[in-house]
PDB file of N, CA, C, O and CB in Angstrom:
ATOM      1  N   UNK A   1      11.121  -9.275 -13.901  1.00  0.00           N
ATOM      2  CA  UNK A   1      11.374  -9.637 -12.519  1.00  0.00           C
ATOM      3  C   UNK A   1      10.603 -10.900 -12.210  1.00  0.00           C
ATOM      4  O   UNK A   1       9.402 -10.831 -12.468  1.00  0.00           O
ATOM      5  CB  UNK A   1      10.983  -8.494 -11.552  1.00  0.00           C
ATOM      6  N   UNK A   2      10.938 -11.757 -11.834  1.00  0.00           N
ATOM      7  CA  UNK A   2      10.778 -12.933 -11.190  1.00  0.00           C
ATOM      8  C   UNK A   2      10.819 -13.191  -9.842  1.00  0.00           C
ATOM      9  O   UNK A   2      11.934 -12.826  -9.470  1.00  0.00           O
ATOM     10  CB  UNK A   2      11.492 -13.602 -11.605  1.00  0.00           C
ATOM     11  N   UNK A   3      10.394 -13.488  -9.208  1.00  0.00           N
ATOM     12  CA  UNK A   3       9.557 -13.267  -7.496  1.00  0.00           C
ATOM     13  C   UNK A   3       9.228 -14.884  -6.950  1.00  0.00           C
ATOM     14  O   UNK A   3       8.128 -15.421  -7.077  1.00  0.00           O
ATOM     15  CB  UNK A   3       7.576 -12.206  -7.650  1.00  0.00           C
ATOM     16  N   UNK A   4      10.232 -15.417  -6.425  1.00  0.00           N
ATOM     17  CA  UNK A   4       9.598 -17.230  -6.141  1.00  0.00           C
ATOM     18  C   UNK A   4       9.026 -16.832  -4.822  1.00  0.00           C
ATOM     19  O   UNK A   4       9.619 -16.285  -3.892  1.00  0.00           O
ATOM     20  CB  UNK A   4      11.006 -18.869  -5.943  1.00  0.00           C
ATOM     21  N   UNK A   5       8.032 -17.123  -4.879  1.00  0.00           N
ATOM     22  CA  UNK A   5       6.994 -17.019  -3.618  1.00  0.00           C
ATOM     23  C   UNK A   5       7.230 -18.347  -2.902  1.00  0.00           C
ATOM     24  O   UNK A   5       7.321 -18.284  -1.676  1.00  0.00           O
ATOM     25  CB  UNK A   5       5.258 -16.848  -4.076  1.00  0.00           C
ATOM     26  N   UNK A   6       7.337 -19.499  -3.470  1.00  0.00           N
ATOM     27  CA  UNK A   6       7.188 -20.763  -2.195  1.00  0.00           C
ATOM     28  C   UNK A   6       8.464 -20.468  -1.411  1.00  0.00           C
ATOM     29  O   UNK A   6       8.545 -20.425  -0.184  1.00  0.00           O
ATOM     30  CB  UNK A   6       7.209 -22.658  -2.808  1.00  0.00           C
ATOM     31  N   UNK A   7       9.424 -20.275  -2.264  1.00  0.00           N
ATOM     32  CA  UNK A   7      10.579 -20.457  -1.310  1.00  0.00           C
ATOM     33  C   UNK A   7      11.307 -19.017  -1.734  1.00  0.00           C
ATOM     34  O   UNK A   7      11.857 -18.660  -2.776  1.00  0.00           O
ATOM     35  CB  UNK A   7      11.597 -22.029  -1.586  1.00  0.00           C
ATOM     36  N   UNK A   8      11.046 -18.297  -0.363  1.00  0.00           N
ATOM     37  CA  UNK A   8      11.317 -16.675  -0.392  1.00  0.00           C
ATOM     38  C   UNK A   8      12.958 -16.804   0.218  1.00  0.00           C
ATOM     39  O   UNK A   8      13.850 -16.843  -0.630  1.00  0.00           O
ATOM     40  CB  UNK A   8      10.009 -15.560   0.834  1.00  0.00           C
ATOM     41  N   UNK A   9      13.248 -16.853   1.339  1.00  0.00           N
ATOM     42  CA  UNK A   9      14.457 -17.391   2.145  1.00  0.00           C
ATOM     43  C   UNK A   9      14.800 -16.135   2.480  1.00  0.00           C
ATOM     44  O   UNK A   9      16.005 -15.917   2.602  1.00  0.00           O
ATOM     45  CB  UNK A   9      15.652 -18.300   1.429  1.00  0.00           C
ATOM     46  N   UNK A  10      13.897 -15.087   2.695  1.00  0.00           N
ATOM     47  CA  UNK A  10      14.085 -13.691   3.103  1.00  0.00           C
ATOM     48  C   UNK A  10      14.389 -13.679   4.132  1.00  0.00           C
ATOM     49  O   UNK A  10      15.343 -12.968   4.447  1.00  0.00           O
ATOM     50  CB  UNK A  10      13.193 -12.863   3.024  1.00  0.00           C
ATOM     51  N   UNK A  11      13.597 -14.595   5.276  1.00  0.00           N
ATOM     52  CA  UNK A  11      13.865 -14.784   6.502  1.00  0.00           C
ATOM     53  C   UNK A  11      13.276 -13.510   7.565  1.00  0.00           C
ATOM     54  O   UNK A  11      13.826 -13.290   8.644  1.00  0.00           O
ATOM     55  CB  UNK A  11      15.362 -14.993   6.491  1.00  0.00           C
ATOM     56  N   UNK A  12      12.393 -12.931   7.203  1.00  0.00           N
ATOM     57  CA  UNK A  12      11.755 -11.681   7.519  1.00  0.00           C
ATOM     58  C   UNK A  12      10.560 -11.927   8.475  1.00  0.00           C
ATOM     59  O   UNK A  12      10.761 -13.139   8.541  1.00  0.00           O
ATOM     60  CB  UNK A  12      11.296 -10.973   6.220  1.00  0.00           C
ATOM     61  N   UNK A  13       9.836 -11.806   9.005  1.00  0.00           N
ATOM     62  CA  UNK A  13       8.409 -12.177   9.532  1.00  0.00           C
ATOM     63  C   UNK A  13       7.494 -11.542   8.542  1.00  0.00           C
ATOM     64  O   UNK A  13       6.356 -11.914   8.828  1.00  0.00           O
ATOM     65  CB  UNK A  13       8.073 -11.626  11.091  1.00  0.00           C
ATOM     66  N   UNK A  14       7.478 -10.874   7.666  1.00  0.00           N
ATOM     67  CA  UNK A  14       6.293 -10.373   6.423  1.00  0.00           C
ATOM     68  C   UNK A  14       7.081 -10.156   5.572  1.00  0.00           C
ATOM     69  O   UNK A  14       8.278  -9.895   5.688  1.00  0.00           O
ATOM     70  CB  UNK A  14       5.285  -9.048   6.556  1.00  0.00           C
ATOM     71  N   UNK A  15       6.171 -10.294   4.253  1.00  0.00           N
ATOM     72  CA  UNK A  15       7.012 -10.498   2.875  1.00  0.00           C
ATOM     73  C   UNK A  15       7.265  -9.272   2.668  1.00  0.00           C
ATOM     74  O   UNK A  15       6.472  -8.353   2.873  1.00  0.00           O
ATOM     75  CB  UNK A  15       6.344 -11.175   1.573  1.00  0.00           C
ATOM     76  N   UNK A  16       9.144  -9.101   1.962  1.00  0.00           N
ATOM     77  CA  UNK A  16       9.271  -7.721   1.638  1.00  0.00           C
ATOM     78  C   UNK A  16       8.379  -7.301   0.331  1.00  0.00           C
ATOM     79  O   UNK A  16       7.943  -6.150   0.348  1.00  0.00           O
ATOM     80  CB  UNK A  16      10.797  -7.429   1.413  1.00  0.00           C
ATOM     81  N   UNK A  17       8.046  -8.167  -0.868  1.00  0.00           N
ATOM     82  CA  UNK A  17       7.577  -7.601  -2.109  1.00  0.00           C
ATOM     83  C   UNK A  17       6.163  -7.079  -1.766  1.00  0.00           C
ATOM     84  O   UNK A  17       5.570  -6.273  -2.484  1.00  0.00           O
ATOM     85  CB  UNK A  17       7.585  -8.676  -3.322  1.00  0.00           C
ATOM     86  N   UNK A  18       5.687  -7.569  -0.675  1.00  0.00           N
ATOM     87  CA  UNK A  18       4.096  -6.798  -0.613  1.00  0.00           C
ATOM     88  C   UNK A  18       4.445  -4.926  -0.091  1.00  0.00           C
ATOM     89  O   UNK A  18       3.808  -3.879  -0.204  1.00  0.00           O
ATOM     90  CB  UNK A  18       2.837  -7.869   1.033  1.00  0.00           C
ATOM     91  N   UNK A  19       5.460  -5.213   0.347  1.00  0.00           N
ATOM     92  CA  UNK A  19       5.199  -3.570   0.715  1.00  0.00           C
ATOM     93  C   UNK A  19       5.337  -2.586  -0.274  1.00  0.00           C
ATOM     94  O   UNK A  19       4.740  -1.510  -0.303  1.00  0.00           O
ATOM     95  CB  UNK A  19       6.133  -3.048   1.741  1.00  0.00           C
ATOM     96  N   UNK A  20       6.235  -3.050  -1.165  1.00  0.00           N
ATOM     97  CA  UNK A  20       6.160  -2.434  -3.005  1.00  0.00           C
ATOM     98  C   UNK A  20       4.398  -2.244  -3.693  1.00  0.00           C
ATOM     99  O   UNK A  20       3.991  -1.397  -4.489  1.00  0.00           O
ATOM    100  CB  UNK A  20       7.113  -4.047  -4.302  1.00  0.00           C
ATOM    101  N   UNK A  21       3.652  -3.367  -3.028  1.00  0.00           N
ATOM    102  CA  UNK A  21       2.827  -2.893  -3.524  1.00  0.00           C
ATOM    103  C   UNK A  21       1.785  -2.619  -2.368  1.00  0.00           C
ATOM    104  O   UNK A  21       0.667  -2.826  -2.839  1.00  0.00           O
ATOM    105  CB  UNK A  21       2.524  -3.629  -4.587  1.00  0.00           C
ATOM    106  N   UNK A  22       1.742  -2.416  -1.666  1.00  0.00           N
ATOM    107  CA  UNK A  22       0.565  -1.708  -0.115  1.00  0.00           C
ATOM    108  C   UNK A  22       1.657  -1.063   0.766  1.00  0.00           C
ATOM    109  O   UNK A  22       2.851  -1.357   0.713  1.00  0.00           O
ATOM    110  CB  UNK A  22      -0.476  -3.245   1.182  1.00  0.00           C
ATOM    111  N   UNK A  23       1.284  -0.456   1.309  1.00  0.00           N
ATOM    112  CA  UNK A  23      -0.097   0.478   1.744  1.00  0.00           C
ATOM    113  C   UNK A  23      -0.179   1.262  -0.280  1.00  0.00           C
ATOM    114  O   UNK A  23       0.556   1.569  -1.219  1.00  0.00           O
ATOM    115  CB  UNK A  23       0.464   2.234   3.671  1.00  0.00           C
ATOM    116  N   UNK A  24      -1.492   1.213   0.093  1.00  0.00           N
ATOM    117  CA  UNK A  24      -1.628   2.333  -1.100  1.00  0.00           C
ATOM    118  C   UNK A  24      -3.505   2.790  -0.493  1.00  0.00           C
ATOM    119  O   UNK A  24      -4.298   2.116   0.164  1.00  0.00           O
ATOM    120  CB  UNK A  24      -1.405   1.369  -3.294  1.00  0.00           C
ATOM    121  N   UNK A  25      -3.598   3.843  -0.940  1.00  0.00           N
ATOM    122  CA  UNK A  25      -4.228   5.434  -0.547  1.00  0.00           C
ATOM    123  C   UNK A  25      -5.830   4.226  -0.762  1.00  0.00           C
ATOM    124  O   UNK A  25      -6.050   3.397  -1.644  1.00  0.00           O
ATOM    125  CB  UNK A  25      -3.796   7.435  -2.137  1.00  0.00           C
ATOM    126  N   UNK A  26      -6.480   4.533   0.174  1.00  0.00           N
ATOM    127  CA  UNK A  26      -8.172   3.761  -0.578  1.00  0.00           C
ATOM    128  C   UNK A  26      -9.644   5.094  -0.680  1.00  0.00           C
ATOM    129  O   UNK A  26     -10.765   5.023  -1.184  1.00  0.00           O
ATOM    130  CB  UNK A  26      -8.967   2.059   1.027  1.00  0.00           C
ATOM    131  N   UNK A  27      -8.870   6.278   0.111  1.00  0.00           N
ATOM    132  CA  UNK A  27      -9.458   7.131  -0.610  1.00  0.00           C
ATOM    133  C   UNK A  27      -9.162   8.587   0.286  1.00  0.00           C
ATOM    134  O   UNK A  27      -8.804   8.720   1.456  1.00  0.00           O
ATOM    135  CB  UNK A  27     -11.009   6.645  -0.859  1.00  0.00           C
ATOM    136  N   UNK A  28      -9.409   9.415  -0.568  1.00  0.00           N
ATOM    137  CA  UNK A  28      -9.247  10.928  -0.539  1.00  0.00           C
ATOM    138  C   UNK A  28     -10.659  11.353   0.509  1.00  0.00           C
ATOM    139  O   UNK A  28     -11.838  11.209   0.186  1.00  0.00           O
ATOM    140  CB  UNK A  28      -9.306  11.680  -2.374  1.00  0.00           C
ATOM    141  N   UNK A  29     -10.055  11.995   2.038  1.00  0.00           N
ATOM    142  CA  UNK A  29     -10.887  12.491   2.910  1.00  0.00           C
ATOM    143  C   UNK A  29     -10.382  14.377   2.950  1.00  0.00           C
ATOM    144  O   UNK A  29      -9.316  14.933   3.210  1.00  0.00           O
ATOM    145  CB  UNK A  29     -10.685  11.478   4.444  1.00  0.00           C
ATOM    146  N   UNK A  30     -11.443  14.775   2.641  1.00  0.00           N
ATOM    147  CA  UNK A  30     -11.638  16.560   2.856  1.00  0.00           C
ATOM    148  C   UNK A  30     -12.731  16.940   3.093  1.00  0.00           C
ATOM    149  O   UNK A  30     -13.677  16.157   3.009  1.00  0.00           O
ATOM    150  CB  UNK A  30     -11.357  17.477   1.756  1.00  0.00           C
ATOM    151  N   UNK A  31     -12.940  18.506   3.527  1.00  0.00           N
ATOM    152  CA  UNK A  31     -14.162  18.636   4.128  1.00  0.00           C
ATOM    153  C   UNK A  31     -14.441  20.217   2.652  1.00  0.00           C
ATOM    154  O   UNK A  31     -13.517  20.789   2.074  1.00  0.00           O
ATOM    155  CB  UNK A  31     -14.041  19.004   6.373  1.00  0.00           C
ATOM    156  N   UNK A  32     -15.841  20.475   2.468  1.00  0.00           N
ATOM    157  CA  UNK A  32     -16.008  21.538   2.018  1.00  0.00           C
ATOM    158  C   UNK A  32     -16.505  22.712   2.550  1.00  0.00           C
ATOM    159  O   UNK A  32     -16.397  22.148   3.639  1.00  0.00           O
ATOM    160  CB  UNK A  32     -16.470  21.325   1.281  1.00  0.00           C
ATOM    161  N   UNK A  33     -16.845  23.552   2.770  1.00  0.00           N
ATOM    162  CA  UNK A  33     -17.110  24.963   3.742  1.00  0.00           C
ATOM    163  C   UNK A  33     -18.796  24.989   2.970  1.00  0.00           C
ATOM    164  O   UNK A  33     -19.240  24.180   2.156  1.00  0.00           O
ATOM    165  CB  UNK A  33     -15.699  26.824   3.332  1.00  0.00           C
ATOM    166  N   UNK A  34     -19.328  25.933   3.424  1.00  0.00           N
ATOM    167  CA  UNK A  34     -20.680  26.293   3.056  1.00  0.00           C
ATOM    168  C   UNK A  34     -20.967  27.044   1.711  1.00  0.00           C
ATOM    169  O   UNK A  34     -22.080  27.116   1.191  1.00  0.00           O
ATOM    170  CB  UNK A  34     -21.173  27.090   4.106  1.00  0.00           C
ATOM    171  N   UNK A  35     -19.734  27.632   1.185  1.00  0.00           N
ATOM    172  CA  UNK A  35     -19.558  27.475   0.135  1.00  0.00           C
ATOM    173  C   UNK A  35     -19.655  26.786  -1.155  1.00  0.00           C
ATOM    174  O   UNK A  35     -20.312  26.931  -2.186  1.00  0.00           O
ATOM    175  CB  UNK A  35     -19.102  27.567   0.316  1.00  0.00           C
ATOM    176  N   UNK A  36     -18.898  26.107  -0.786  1.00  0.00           N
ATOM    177  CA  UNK A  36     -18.689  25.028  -1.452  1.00  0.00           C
ATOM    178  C   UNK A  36     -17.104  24.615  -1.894  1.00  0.00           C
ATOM    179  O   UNK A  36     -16.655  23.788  -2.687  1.00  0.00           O
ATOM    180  CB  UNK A  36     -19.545  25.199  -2.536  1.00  0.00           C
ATOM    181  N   UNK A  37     -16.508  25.568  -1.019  1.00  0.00           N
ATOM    182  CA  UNK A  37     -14.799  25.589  -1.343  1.00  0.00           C
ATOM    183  C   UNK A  37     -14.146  24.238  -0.908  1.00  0.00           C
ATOM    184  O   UNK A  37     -14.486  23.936   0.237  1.00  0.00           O
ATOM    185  CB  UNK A  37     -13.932  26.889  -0.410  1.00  0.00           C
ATOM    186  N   UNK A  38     -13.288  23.325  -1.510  1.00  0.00           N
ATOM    187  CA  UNK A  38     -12.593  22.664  -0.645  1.00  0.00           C
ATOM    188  C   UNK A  38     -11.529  22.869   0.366  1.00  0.00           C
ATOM    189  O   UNK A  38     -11.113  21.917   1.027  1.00  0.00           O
ATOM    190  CB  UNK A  38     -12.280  22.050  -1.194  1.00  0.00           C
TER     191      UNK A  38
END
């Protein structure tokens, strides 16, 4: 795949190929009990 970035001509207000790669996860939130269970 080949991707010309100077001249996109998507005509979009944000580039479509970034969304292929973001959002992506920056980290795993959970809580554990007194246990220690998740």
């Amino acid at each position: 795949l080949f991707y010309e970035t100077v001249n996109n001509g998507h005509g979009l207000p944000h580039d479509p190929f970034k969304s292929c790669i973001v959002p992506r996860p920056i980290g795993w939130i959970s809580t554990v009990d007194g246990n220690g269970v998740v």
